[in-house]
N, C-alpha and C positions, 0 to 999 in steps of 0.2 A: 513775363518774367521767367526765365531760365532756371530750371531748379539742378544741383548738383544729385549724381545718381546714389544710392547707398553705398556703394563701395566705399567711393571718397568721403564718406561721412564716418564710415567704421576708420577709413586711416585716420582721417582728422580725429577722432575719438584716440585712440593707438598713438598718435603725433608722429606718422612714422610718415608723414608728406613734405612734400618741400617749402621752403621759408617764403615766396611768393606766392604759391597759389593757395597754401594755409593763409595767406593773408586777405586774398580776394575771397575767402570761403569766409572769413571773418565780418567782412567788409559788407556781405552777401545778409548775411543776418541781422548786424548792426543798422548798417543805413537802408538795406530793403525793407527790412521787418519781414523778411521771408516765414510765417510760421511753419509752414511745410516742413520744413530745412532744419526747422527749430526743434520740432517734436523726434524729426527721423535721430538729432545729435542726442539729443536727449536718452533715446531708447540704447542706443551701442554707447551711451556715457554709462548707463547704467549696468549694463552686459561687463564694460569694464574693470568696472569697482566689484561685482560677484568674482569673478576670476581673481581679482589681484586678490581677493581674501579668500580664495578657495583653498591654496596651498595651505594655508594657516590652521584649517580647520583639523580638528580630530576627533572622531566617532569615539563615544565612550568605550569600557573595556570590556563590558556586559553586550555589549549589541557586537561587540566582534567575534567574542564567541559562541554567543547565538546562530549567527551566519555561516560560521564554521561546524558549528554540531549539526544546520541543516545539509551543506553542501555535502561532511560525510557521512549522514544518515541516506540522502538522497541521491547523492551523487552529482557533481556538475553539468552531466548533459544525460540525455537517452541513450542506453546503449543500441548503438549499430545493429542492424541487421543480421549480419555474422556473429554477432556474440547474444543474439538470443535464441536458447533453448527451449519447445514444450515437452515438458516431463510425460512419461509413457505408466499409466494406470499399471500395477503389476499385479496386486490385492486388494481388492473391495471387500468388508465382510459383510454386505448388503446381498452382494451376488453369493453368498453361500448356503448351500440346502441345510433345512433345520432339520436334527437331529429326530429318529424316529421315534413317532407318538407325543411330538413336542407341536401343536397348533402352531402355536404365537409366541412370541415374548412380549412383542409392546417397547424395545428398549428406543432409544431414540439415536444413540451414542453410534459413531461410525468410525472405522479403521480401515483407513485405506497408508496403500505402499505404492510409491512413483518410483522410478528409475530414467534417468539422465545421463547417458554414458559411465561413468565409473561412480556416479553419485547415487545414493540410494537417499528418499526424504519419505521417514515414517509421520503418518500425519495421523488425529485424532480429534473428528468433530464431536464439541457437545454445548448442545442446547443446554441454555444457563434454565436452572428451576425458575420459579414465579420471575421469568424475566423473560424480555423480546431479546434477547440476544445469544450468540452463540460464538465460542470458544475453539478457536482452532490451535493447536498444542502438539509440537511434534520436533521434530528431530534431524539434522543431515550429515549423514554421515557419507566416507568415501568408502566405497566396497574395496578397492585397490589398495588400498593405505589406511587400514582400519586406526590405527593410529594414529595418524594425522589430524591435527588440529585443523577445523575449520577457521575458526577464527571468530572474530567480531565480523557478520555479515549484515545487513540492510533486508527485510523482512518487511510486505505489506501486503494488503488484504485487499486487492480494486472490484468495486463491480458497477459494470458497466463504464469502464475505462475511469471510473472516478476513485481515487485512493478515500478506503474508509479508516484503515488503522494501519500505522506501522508500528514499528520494534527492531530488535539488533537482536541474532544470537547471541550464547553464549561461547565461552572460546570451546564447549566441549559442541557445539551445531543445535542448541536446545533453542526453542522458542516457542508463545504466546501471545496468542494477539488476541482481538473481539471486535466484536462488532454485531449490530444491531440483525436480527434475520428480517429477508424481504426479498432473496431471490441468488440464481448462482454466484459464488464467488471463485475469485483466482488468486491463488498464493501467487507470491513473488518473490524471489531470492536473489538476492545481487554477491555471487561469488566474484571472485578477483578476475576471472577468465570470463567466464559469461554469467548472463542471468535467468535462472530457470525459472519457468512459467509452471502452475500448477494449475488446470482445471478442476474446481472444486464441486461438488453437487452436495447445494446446502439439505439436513435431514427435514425433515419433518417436524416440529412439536407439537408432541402431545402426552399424555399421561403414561408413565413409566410402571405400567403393570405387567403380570407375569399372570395367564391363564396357561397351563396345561391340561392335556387330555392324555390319559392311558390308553393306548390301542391296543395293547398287548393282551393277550385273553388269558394269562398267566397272571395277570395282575388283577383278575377280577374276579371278584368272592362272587359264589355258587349260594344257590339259594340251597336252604336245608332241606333234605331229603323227606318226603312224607312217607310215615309209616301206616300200613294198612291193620286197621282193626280185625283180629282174628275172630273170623264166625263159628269155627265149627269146637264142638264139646270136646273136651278131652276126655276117654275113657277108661 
């Protein structure tokens, strides 16, 4: 028995074939019992009836704007090659020598400054108290046009190429984000032009105390002077 191939079964499905050989495809089913033939019309009968109710259909109003707050939080594709920037360390206050006769502080909190062509992004890590996480909090501003609004930008925190928190700035370039500590993280900024990358080096937590030591010998009290017992008589 001679089975007709898929194609002709999607037209016969579609009725878009001609009135003689739709009839031997008919004929084919009927008086063969072809079930081969039967199940293939079957499967693009059903392909058909999705389609014909697909135009029909409408996605609620809630899940449209859903889809649309991700598309401009995250933006429709990756940007290109040419539109990404890594931002240039300018101020670490990790790398600055401590004030003399000062040990330690213990602080955990970190201020670093990047620069990206005319962008400046003041950044500020801090380790959350009694918590695993830590708080990046900071700023972008354009050096060129200190005035100029940033805008509402797209803001995320990846590490290890996996996004752990985003956020939008503010139209004044302010933002906040967190996320859990467990190793480097990279800021991410999505301006209109390009996107600047931030290499981030997560602090330390640990306990936020303050020992100093005096070096100074100006600052350190003298023991009292001994006075010697007078031996001889006065005459």
């Amino acid at each position: 028995m001679e089975h007709y191939s898929l194609d002709k079964w999607a037209d016969f499905a579609r009725q878009v074939i001609g009135e003689q050989e739709r009839a031997e495809m008919q004929s084919h089913l009927e008086n063969d019992g072809c079930t081969k033939c039967s199940e293939v019309l079957g499967l693009w009968q059903r392909v058909q009836d999705v389609a014909r109710h697909e135009h029909s259909y409408q996605p609620p109003d809630s899940v449209v704007r859903s889809i649309k707050g991700t598309f401009a939080l995250h933006g429709p594709r990756r940007a290109g090659r040419a539109a990404l920037a890594v931002a240039e360390l300018l101020f670490d206050s990790a790398r600055n020598p401590l004030p003399a006769g000062v040990r330690s502080t213990g602080t955990a909190l970190r201020q670093l400054l990047y620069g990206a062509g005319n962008y400046r992004i003041d950044v500020r890590i801090e380790p959350q108290p009694d918590s695993r996480k830590v708080a990046v909090v900071g700023q972008v501003l354009n050096s060129a046009e200190p005035d100029e609004a940033i805008g509402v930008a797209p803001v995320s925190l990846v590490r290890g190429g996996k996004v752990l928190a985003t956020s939008v700035t503010s139209p004044f370039g302010e933002f906040d984000v967190e996320c859990d500590l467990g190793g480097p993280l990279e800021l991410r900024v999505q301006l209109p032009a390009k996107e600047l990358r931030l290499p981030l080096t997560e602090p330390i937590l640990r306990d936020v105390t303050e020992h100093l030591e005096i070096s100074d010998s100006k600052g350190v009290r003298k023991p009292p002077r001994r006075i010697r017992k007078r031996t001889r008589t006065k005459v």
